[in-house]
N, C-alpha and C positions, 0 to 999 in steps of 0.2 A: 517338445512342443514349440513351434513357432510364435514367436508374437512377433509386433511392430512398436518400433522406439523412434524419436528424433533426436538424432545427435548433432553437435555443431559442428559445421561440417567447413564454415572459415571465420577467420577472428574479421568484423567487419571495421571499416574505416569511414565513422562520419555517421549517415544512417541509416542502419541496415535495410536490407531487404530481405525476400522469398531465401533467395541465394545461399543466405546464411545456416539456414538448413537440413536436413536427412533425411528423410523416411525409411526404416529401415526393418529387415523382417531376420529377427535373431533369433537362435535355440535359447528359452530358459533355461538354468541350470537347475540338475534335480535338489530337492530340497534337503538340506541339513541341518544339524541337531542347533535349535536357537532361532532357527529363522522363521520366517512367515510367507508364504503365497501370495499375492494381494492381484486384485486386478483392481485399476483406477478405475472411478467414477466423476468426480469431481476434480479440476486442474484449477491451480492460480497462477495468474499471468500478471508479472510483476513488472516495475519499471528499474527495480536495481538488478534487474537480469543482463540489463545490459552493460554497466561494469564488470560483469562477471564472464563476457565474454571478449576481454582483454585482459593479456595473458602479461598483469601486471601488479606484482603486489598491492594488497590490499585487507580491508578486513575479514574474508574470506575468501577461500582459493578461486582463483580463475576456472571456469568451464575449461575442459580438455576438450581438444580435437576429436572428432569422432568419436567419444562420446555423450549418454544422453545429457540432455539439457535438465536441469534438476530442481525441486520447487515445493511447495504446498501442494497435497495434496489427500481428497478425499477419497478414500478406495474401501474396497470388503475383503476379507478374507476367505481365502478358496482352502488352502490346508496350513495347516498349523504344527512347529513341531516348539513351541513354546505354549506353557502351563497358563489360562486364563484366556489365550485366545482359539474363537470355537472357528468354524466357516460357518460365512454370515453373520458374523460380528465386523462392524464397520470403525474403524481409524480413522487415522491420517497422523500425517509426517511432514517435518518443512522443509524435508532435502529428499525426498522419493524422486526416481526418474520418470520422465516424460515417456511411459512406457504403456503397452494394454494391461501387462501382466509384468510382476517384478517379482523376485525374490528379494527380502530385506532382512535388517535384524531387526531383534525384539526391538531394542536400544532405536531405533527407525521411528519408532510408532507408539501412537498410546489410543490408548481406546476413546471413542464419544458413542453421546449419548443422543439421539436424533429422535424420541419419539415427541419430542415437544419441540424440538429447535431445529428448521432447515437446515439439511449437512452443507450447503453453500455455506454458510454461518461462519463455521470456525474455520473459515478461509481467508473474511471478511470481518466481521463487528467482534464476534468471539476468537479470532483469527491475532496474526501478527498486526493487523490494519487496526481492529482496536484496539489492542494492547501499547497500539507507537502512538495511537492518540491520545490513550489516558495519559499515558506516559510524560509526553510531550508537555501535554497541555495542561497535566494537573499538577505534575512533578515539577517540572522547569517553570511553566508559564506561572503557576501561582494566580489562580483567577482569583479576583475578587469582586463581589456583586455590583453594578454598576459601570465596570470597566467596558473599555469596548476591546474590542479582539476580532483583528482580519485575518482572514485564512484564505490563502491561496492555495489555488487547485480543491476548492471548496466542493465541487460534484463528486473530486475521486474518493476511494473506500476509507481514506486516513480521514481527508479534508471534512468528507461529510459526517464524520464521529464528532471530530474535535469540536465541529459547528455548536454540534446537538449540544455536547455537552458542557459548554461555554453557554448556554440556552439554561441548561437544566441548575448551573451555579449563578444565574443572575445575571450574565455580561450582557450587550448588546453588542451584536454581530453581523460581519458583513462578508460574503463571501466573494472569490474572484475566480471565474469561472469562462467557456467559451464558447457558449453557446443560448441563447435567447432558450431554448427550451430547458436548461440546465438551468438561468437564471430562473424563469418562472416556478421549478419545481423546487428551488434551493427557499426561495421565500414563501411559496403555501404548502410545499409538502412537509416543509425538515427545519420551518421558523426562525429561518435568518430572517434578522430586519431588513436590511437592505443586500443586492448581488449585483455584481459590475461584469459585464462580459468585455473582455480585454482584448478580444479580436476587433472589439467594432468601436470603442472607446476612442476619439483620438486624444488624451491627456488624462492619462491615467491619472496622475498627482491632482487634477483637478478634480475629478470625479470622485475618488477618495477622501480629499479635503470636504466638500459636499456630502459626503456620507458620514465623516467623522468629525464634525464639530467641535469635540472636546482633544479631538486628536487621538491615538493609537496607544492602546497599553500595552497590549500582546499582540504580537504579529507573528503567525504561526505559517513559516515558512516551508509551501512542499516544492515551490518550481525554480525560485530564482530570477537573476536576468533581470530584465527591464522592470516586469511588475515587481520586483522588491527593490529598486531604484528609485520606484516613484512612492514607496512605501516609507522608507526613509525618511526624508524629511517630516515626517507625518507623527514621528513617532516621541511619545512625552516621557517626561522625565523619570527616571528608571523605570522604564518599559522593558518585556522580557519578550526575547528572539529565540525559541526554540526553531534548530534549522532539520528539518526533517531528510528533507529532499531537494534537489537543483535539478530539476527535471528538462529545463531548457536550456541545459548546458553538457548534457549525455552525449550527445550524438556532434560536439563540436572537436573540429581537430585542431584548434589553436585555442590560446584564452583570451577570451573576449574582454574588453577592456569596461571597467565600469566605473562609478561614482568614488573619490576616496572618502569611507565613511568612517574612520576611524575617530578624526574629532569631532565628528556628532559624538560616537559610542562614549566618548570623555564629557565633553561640555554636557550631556544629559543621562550620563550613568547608567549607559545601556547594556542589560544581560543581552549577550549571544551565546547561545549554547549549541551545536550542532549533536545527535546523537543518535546510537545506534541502538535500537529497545532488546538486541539480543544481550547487550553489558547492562540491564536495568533489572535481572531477575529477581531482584528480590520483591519486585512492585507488579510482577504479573500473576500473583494472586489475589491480591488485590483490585487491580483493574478488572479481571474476571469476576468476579463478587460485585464489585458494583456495573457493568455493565452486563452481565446477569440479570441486576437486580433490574435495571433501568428499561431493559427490553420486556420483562413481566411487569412491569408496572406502564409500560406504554409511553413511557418517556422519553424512550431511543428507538428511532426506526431505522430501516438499512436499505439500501437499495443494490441488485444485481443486474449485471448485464451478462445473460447467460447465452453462452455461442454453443451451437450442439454441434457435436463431431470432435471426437479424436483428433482429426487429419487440421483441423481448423484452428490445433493451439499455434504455431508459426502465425497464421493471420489475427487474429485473436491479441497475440502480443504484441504485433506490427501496430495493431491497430489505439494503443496505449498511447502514441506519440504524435497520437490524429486529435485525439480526447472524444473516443469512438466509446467510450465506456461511461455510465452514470452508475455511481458507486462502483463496487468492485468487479472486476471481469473476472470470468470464471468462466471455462469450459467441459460442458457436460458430455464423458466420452461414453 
């Protein structure tokens, strides 16, 4: 049987394009004793996909050359030669290929349950995105009611958890985001107090100070760069930096020179933690349980931006470094 995969087809320098690429139409392998049939339904299109396509140690292997590009992924099962799974029982897996149709192992996949909860979901809020924002934000950052707490990249599928739930423990909150329709739906859809669009800002640090009064307890870092520059100064005495993401600093080929912040982090006792939520297993059933609980109780909402087409994951993920996405991007194949 023929299907169609993308695989990476050149390691890119700076920021990719189309280019980088494959579309390609390969025999499936028949299926064997342990494994599963799947065909995708549901794709997530990440922004650490893009360290993963330089072929340079790291905390998971580099993408290989020709082939597929590998990810989150919601699919069904077609045949089965593992005990518990039927066809038409629907998964997902966080390293499945970017394929129509895959054979995988059991050890690939675990089963969900979608008659109450959108399968987009566990790609997204029930997904890796809210598990690195519990994580993040409850584990490291230590909110406490009253604090205030900024999050950058506040529209994406991380940023706009962590928001909520810095909401849902008492903080007041401010998100930083890039676009006028992002801000407007950051404060009446998803109850940040206040959102700063950092495209059309000219003085970040001013606009921040204006927002934060009392100054910064948690600054919940996904992008980097300039806007955690002007973030810095801002920030009060053992304030906590969980660092998520540098997302404005993926696609550079040199390193960018920035503020030295080290005696702030001394003269006011500032936690910086950078982490990775796949080394935090012991707290991702926990975050599951209470962000479970939060979205039946109506206290977490999630937003998708869902690209339809197979052929459209390449654009789809291009489009992550545009901030072409509110909440999480997902492609429905």
């Amino acid at each position: 049987m023929l299907v169609k995969q993308i695989v990476l087809a050149a390691r890119p320098s700076g920021m990719p394009d189309a280019s980088v690429f494959r579309t390609e139409n390969v025999e499936l392998p028949s299926l064997q004793a342990g494994q599963v049939h799947i065909r995708g339904l549901y794709f997530s299109v990440d922004p650490y996909m893009r360290g993963r396509m330089n072929d340079v140690p790291s905390y998971i292997p580099p993408f290989q050359l020709n082939a597929p590009i590998e990810g989150a992924v919601v699919a069904e099962v077609l045949e089965s030669q593992v005990m518990g799974y039927n066809p038409g029982d629907l998964i997902t897996g966080g390293l499945l290929p970017w394929a129509t149709e895959a054979i995988v192992s059991a050890e690939a996949i675990k089963p969900i349950d979608t008659q109450n909860i959108p399968p987009g979901y566990y790609l997204g809020v029930l997904g890796s995105a809210g598990v690195t924002a519990y994580c993040g934000l409850v584990i490291i950052g230590r909110p406490k009611a009253g604090e205030t707490v900024v999050v950058s990249g506040a529209a994406g599928a991380v940023g706009l958890v962590v928001g909520q739930i810095a909401k849902i423990m008492g903080c007041r909150v401010i998100g930083i985001a890039g676009s006028e329709e992002k801000i407007q739906r950051l404060k009446t859809e998803f109850g940040f107090d206040e959102a700063i669009n950092y495209k059309t800002t000219p003085d970040m640090g001013a606009a921040l100070a204006k927002a934060c009064p009392k100054g910064i307890d948690i600054y919940f870092d996904n992008v980097g760069g300039t806007t955690t520059d002007a973030v810095f100064p801002l920030l009060n005495f053992q304030a906590r930096v969980p660092v998520c993401g540098q997302i404005s600093s993926y696609n550079d080929t040199a390193t960018p020179p920035g503020p030295r912040i080290l005696p702030q982090v001394v003269k006011r006792s500032i936690l910086i933690q950078g982490f990775l939520v796949r080394y935090m297993k012991e707290y991702h059933a926990e975050a599951a349980l209470h962000l479970t609980q939060w979205l039946k109780e109506n206290k977490l909402k999630f937003a998708e931006t869902m690209v339809e087409g197979f052929d459209r994951l390449p654009e789809a993920w291009l489009g992550l470094f545009s901030g072409q996405n509110m909440g999480k991007m997902i492609v429905k194949a």
